[in-house]
C-alpha positions in Angstrom: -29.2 12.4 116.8 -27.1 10.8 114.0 -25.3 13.6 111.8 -23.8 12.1 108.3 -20.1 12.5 107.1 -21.2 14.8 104.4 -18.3 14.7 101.9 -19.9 17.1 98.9 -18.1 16.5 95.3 -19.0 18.9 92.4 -20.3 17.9 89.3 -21.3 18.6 85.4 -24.5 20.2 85.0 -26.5 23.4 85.9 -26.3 26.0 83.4 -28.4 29.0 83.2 -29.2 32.1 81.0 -27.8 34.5 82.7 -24.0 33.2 84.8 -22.6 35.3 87.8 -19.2 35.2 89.4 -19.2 34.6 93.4 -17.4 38.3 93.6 -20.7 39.7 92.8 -22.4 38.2 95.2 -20.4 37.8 98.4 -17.4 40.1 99.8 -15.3 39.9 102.9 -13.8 43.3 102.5 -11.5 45.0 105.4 -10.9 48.5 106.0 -9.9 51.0 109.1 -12.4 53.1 110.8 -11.9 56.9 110.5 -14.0 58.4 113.1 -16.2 60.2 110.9 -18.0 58.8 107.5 -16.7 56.8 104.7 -18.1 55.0 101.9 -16.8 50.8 101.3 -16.7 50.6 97.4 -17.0 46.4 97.8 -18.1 46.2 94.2 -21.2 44.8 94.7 -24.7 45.9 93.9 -26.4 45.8 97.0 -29.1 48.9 96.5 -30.2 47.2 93.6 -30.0 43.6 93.8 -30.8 43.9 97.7 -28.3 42.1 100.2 -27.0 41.5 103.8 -24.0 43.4 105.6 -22.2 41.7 108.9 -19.9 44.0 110.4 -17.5 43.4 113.4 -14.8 45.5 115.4 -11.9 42.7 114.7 -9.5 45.0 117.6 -12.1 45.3 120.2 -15.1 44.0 122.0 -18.3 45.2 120.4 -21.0 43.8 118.8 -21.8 42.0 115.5 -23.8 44.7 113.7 -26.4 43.5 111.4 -28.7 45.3 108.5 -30.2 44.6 105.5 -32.0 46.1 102.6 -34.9 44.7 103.3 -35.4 46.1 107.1 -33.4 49.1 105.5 -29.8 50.9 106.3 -30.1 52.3 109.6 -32.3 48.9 110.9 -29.6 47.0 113.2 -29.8 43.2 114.4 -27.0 41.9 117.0 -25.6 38.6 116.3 -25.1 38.1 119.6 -28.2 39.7 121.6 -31.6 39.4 120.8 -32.9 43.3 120.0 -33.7 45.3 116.7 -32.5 48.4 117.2 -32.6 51.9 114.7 -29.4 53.5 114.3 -28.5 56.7 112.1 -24.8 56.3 112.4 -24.1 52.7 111.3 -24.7 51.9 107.9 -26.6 54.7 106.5 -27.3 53.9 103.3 -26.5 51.0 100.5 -25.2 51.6 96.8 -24.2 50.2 93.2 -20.6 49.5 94.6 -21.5 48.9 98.8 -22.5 50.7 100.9 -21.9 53.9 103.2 -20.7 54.5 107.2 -21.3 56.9 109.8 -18.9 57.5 112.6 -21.0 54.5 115.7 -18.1 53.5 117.0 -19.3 49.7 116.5 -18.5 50.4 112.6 -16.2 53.0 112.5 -13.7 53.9 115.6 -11.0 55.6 114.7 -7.8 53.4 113.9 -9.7 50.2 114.4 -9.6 47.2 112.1 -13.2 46.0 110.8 -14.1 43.3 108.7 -17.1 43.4 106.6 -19.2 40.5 105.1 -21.6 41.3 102.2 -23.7 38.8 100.7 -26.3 39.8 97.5 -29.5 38.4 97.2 -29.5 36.0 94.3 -31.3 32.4 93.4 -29.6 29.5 94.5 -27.4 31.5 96.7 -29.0 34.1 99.2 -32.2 35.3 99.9 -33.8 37.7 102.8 -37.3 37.3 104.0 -39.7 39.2 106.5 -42.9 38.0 107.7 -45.3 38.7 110.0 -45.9 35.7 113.1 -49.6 34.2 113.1 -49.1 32.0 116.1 -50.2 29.1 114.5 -48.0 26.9 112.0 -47.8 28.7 108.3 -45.1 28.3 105.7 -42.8 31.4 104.9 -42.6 31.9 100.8 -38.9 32.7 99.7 -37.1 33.6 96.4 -34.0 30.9 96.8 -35.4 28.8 93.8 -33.9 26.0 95.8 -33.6 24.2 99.0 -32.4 26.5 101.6 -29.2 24.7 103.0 -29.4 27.1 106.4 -31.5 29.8 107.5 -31.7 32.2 110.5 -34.8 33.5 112.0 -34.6 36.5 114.1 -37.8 38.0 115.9 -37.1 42.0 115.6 -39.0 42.5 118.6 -36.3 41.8 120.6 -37.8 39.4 123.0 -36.7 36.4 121.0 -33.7 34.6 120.5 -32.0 33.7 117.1 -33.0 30.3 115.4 -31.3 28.6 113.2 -32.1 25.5 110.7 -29.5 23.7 109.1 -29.7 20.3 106.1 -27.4 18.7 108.6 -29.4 18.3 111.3 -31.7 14.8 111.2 -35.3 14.6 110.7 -37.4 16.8 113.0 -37.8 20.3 114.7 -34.1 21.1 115.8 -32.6 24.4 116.2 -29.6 25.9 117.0 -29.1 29.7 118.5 -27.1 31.7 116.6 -26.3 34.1 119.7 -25.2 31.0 122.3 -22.9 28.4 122.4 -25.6 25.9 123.8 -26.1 22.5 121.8 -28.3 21.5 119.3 -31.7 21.3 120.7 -34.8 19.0 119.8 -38.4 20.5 120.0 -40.2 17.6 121.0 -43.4 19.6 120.1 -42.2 20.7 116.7 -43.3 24.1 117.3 -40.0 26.1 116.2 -40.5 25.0 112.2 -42.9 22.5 112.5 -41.4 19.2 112.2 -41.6 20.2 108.0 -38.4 20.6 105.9 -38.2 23.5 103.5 -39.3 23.4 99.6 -37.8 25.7 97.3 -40.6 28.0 97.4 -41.1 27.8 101.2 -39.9 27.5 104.7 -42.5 26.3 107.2 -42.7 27.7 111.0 -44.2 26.0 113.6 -46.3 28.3 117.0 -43.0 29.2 119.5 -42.5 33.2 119.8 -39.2 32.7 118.7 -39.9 31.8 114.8 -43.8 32.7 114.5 -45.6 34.4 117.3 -48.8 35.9 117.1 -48.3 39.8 115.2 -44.4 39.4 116.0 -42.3 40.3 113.3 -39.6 38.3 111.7 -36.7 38.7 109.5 -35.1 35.0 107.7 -31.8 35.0 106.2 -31.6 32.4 103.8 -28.7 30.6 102.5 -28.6 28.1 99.6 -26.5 24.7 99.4 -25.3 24.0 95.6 -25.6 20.0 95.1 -24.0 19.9 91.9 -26.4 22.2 90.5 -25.4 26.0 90.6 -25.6 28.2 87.8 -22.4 30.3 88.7 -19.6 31.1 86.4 -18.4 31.5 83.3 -20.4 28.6 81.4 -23.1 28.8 84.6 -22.2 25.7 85.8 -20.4 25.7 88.8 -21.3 25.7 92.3 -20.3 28.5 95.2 -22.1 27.7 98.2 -22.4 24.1 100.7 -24.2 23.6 103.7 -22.6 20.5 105.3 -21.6 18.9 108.3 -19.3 15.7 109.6 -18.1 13.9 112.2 -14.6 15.1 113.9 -11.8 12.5 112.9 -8.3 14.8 112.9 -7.0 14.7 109.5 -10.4 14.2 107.8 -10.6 16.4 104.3 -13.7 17.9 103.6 -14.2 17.8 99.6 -16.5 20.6 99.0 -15.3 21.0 95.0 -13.6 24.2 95.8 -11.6 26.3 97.6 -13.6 28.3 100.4 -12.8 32.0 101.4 -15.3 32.2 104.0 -16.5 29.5 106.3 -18.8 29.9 109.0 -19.2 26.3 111.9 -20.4 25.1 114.7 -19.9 22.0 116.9 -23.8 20.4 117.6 -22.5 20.5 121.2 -21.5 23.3 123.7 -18.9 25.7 122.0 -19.0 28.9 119.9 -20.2 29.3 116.5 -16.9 30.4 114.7 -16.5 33.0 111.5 -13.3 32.4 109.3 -11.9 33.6 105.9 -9.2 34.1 103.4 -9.0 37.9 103.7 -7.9 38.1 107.5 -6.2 34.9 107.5 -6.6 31.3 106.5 -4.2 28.8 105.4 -1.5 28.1 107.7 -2.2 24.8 110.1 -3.6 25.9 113.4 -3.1 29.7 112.5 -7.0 30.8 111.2 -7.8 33.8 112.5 -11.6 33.9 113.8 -14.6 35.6 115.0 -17.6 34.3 117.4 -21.5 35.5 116.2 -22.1 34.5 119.7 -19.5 37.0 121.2 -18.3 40.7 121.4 -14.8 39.2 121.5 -12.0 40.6 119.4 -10.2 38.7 116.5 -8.6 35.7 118.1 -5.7 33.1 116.2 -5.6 29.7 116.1 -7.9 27.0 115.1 -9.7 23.7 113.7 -9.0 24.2 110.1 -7.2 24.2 107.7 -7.8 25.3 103.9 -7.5 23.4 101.2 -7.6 23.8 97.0 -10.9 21.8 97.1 -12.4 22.2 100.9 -10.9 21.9 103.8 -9.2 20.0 106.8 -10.3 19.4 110.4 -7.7 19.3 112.9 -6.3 19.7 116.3 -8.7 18.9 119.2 -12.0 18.1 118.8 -15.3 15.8 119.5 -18.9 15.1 117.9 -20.4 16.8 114.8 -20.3 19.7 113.3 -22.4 21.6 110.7 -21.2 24.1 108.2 -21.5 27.1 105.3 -18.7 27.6 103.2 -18.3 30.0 99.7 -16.1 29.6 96.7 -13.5 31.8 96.8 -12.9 34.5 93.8 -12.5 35.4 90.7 -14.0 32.4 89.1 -13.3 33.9 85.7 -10.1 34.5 83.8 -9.3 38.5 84.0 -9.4 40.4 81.1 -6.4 42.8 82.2 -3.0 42.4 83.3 -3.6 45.4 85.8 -6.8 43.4 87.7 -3.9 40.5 88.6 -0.3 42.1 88.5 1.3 45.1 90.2 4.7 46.2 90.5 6.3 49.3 92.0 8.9 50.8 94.6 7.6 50.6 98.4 5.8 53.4 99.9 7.2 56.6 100.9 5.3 56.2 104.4 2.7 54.0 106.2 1.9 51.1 105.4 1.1 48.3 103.6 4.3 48.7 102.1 3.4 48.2 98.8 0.1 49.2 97.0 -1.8 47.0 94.4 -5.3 47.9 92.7 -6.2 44.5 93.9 -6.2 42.2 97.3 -3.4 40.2 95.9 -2.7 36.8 96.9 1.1 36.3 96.7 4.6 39.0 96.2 8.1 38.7 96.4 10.0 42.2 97.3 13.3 43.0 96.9 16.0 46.0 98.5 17.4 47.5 95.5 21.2 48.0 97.4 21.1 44.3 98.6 19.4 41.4 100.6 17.2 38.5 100.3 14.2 37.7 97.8 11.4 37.5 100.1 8.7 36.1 99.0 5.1 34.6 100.5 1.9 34.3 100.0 -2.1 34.5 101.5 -2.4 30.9 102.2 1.2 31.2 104.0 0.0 33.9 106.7 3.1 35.4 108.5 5.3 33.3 107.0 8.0 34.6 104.2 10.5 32.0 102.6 13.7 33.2 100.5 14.0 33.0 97.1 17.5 33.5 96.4 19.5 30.1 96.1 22.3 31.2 98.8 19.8 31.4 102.1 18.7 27.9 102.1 16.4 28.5 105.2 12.8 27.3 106.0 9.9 29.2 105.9 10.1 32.2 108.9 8.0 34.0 111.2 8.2 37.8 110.1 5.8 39.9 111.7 5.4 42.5 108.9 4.3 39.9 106.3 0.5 40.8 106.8 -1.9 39.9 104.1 -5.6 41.5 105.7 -5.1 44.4 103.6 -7.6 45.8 101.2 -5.0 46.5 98.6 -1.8 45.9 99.7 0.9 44.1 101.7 3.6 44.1 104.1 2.6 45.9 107.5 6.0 47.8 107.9 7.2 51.1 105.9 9.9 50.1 103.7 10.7 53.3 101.6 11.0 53.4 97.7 14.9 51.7 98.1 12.2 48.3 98.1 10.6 47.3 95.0 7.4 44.7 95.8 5.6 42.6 92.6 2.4 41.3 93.7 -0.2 38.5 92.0 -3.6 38.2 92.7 -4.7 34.4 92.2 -6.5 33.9 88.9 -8.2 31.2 86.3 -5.8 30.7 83.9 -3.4 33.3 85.0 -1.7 31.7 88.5 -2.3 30.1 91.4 -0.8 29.2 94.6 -0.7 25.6 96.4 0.1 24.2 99.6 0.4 20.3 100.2 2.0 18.0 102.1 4.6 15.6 100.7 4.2 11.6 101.0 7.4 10.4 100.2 6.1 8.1 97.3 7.0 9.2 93.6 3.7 10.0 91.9 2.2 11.7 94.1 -0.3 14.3 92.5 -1.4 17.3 93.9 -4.8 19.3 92.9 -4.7 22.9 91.7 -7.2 25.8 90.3 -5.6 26.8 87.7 -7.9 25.3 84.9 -5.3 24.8 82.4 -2.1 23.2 82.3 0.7 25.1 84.1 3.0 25.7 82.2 6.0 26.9 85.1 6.2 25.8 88.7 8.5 27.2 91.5 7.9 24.5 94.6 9.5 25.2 97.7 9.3 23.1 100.9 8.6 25.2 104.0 9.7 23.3 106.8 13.4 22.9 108.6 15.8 21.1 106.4 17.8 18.0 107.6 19.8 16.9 104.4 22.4 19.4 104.2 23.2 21.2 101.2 19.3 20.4 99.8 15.5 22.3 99.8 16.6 24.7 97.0 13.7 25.9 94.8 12.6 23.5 92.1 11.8 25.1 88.7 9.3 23.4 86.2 9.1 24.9 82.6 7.4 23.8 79.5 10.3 25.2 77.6 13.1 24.2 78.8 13.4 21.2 77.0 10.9 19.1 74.7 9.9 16.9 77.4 9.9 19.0 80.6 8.2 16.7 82.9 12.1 14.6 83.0 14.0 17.5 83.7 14.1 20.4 86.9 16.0 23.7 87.1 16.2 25.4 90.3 16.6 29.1 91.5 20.5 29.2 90.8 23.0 29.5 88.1 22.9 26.1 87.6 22.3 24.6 83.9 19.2 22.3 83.1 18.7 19.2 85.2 17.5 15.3 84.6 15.7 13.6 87.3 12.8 11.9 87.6 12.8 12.7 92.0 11.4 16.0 90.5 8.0 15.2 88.8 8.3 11.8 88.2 8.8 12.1 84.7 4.7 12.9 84.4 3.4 16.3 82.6 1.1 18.4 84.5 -2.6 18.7 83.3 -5.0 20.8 83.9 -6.6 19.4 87.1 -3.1 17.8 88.7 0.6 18.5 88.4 2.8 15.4 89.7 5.7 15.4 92.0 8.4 12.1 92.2 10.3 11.3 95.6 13.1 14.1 95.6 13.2 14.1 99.6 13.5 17.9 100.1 12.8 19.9 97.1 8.9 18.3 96.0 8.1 15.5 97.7 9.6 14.6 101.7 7.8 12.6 103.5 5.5 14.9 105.8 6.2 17.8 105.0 4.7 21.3 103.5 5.4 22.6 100.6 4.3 25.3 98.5 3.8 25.7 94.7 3.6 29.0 92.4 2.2 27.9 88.9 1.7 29.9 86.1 0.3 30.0 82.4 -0.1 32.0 79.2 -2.7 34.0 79.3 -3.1 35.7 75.8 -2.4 39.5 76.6 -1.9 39.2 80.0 1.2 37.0 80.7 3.5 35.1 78.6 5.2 31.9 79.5 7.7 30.9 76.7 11.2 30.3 75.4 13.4 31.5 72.7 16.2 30.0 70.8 19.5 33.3 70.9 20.5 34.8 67.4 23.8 36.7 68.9 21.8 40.1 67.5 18.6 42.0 68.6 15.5 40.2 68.6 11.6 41.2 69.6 10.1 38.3 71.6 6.6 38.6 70.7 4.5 38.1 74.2 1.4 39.0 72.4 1.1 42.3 74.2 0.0 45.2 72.9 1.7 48.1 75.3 5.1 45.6 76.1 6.5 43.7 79.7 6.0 45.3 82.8 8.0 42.3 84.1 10.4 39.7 82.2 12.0 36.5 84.1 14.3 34.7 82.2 17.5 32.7 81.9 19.7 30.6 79.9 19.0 26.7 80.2 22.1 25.1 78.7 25.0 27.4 80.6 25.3 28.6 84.3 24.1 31.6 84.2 21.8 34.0 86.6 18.0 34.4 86.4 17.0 37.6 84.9 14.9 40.0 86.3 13.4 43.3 84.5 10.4 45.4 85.6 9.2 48.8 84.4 9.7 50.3 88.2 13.1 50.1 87.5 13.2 50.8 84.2 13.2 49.2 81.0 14.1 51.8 78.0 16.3 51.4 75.1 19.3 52.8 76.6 19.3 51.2 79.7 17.5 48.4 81.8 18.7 47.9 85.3 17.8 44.2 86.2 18.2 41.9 89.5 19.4 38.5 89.7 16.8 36.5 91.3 19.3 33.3 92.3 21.5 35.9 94.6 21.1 38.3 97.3 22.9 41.1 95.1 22.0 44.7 94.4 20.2 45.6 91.2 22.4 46.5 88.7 22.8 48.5 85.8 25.4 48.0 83.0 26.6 49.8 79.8 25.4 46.9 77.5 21.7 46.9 77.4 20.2 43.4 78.1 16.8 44.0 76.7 14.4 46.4 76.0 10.9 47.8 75.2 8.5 46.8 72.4 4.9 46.6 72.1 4.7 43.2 71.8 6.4 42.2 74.6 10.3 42.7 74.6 14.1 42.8 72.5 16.6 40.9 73.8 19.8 42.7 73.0 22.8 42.0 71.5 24.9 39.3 72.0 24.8 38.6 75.7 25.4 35.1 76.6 22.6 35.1 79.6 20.0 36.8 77.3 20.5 36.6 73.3 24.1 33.5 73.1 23.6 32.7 69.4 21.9 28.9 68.9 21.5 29.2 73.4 17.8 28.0 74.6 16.2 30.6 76.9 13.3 30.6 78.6 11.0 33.1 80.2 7.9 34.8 81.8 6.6 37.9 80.8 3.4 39.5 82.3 2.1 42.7 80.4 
């Protein structure tokens, strides 16, 4: 069997009447059994759309629990065996916002970590089907509105194993099993879907028990593959969901036109299915954490591959083809609130994560207000924090409390309120986060999400230093001077900088930003990096600059209830970053700040630096780092 390289690029077209976001429809959502009954608020209408739930124990062995709203809450299907069974204390019922638990310990142990996969019934993305087996070949009609990409067949018997069709697999009646590591399998005999590809109305069955025997009963779960055709989105044009496959070659990128946060493959040889997303862990090279369908087995780490901003990259060992299904990771909209993407506030009193967000954020830097290093990470840098402060020049490190597979939150460790934390969650036209490897060859560009042109860059590489003294923090910002692209600042007290090493003298755009040969700040050879961008997005977040006046002046962020964080420093004199947050404290009689370059304590001085208004904030005075008269400042504010 030949299996194609099956490099998917999206396109213009689509449309539709009535667009949806991929948070709607699809959820990996993570939460800690109690023992008893709880209720996941996921945020997606499963009661009255109608949907699938996958739930697995990711601490111990148990099994992959199954049920749908089509069989009904209560109705369980093992991944990995072959029985329906009826349980009351699984997931007892489904609702607006997710669904409910009761206390099975295969759902809801006590202390133990679960990860939940939701997907909503919607055309062009997800469909569930039940049909009764007439022994003789029939075909199955579905509600997909376009060519399944996958499906799975389970009989609910429980005599039957799971089948599984895929686009991948060539011409004919192959199968996989969903509940077995065996290889792909060719039915001679076409009896398992009879030798017929689906339609977008229908799925055809052939005469084996497994897919249509005579008064057995069936349940399909069907799973769409956008082509350049999806009707997702803002304008109802983008696509969220690819059935694929490809041949291993280490180092081969899969394009899928997005950036995945689930992914679920298989080799068409012996091995395991495998289950991976961004939620518990997906970014770092050889560091995905994953689950087998075909296996009780707890969460293991490690891995094949790794994520990308537009697919994905195969690496490490490996032989033969492979199929997959991957889906867009979210929001796929701008947010319409500062609060749905930005959170800051002193640790927690107790437990953990350390700090609370309203959101699963995607990146945060925390601080100790008496003294010590920025920290700061991200999702896609999984266990791995790097420093922010100029004066630790240090890779990226293993710490073992920088956990991101919270619900809303980070930081597995109690740090007490002497820690403030500020946490981002990745948006369209508000941030985004990027990790690449450098080439050594000015001009290299590297993709990103963030729709619109950044407008400031921090890029940091995150592996060990061999040029002394260099692999400080590079700064981009469209205000520090009128043509931004030929200068750099850095996270120190250092003034403006000219060098085209930085981003070879090229502006960003909205696709691309561009980085030139500067060894170990953008661009060495070989190495990973990792960029923060940002934007304006009106009433949300404010990247800008200001010319000083030497008296009080409102910077006008566009905000309508002021800053609950301002970044911001002098470009023409050495002087310190700037930091302000409401946590702290930002009033008209005082404003304690940090200085992000240094590994000081926050302080707090008689002069006031800035302070509130509604718009966004004053900067006081005459201060030489904050209001100099005829002194270029820039700055980010985030409502």
């Amino acid at each position: 069997m030949t299996i194609s390289n099956n490099k998917l690029l999206i396109g213009a077209s689509g449309g539709g009447s009535d667009p949806i976001n991929v948070s709607s429809l699809f959820r990996t959502f993570l939460y800690e059994g109690n023992g008893g009954t709880q209720t996941i608020d996921n945020g997606i209408d499963i009661d009255g759309e109608g949907g699938l739930v996958w739930i697995k124990n990711r601490d111990a062995t148990d099994n992959h629990v199954l049920t749908d709203t089509v069989r009904g809450a209560t109705k369980i299907i093992y991944a990995n065996q072959t029985e329906e069974a009826t349980d009351d204390d699984t997931i007892t019922a489904f609702n607006s916002t997710g669904f409910a638990l009761g206390d099975d310990v295969k759902v809801n142990t006590n202390n133990e970590s679960y990860c939940a996969w939701t997907w909503r019934k919607a055309p062009k993305f997800f469909d569930i089907v039940t049909y009764t087996g007439s022994g003789s070949a029939q075909n199955i009609s579905h509600n997909l509105e376009s060519v399944p990409g996958m499906f799975m067949i389970k009989e609910r018997g429980g005599d039957e194993n799971w089948r599984v069709y895929h686009r991948g697999f060539e011409d004919g009646d192959y199968y996989l099993n969903l509940g077995a590591e065996g290889s792909v399998t060719l039915d001679n005999f076409n009896r398992h879907f009879n030798g017929t590809d689906p339609t977008s109305s229908v799925f055809t069955v052939g005469t084996d028990n497994s897919t249509n025997g005579s008064n057995k009963t069936y349940v399909a779960y069907l799973f769409a593959h956008n082509n350049n055709d999806g009707t997702f989105g803002p304008d109802g044009d983008q696509d969220i969901i690819k059935c694929g496959s490809y041949t291993y070659s280490n180092g081969l990128e899969i394009d899928l036109g997005f950036e995945p946060q689930f992914l679920i493959y298989k080799p068409l040889g012996t091995g395991h299915w495998r289950m991976v997303d961004n939620m518990r862990g997906w970014g770092i090279p050889s560091s995905e954490r994953f689950l087998y369908p075909s296996l009780t087995n707890a969460e293991a780490a490690g891995g094949q591959l790794d994520l990308t901003n537009t697919g994905f990259r195969v690496h490490d060992a490996g032989t033969g083809d492979y199929i997959y299904m991957a889906i867009r990771r979210s929001p796929m909209a701008e947010p319409e609130s500062a609060t749905d993407v930005f959170d800051v506030g002193l640790g927690e009193a107790s437990g953990t994560p350390a700090f609370v967000s309203s959101f699963p954020p995607d990146f945060a830097m925390f601080k100790y207000l008496t003294g010590d290093n920025w920290y700061i990470s991200s999702r896609l840098q999984q266990g791995k924090t790097l420093y922010a402060n100029y004066n630790n020049l240090g890779p990226e490190i293993s710490d073992s409390g920088s956990v991101w597979d919270y619900q809303n939150g980070y930081y597995n460790a109690t740090l007490g309120t002497s820690w403030v934390g500020y946490l981002w969650k990745r948006a369209p036209k508000f941030c985004d986060v990027i990790t690449y490897k450098g080439n050594g060859t000015a001009g290299r560009t590297v993709a990103h999400n963030l729709e619109v042109v950044p407008e400031m860059m921090w890029v940091k590489r995150r592996e060990a230093d061999e040029y002394a003294g260099q692999g400080l923090w590079a700064v981009y910002h469209a205000g520090m001077h009128s043509s931004p692209e030929e200068k750099f600042m850095r996270f120190d007290n250092n003034a403006l900088g000219d060098s085209t090493a930085y981003w070879n003298d090229t502006a960003p755009t909205a696709s691309v930003f561009s980085v030139g040969n500067a060894n170990s700040d953008t661009n060495d050879a070989n190495v990973g990096f990792v960029a923060y961008i940002f934007a304006t997005l009106a009433g949300i977040s404010k990247v800008g600059n200001y010319t000083g006046t030497g008296s009080d002046q409102t910077i006008d962020c566009g905000f309508s209830n002021g800053a609950r964080f301002v970044l911001l420093k002098a470009t023409g004199t050495s002087s310190n970053w700037l930091l302000f947050d409401t946590a702290r404290g930002i009033s008209a009689s005082s404003a304690a700040f940090f200085r992000l370059d240094t590994n000081a304590a926050q302080q707090t001085v008689s002069t006031i630096r800035i302070a509130p208004a509604n718009s966004g904030f004053i900067a006081k005075g005459s201060y030489d780092w904050v209001n100099a008269d005829g002194e270029n400042y820039i700055f980010y504010a985030i409502a």
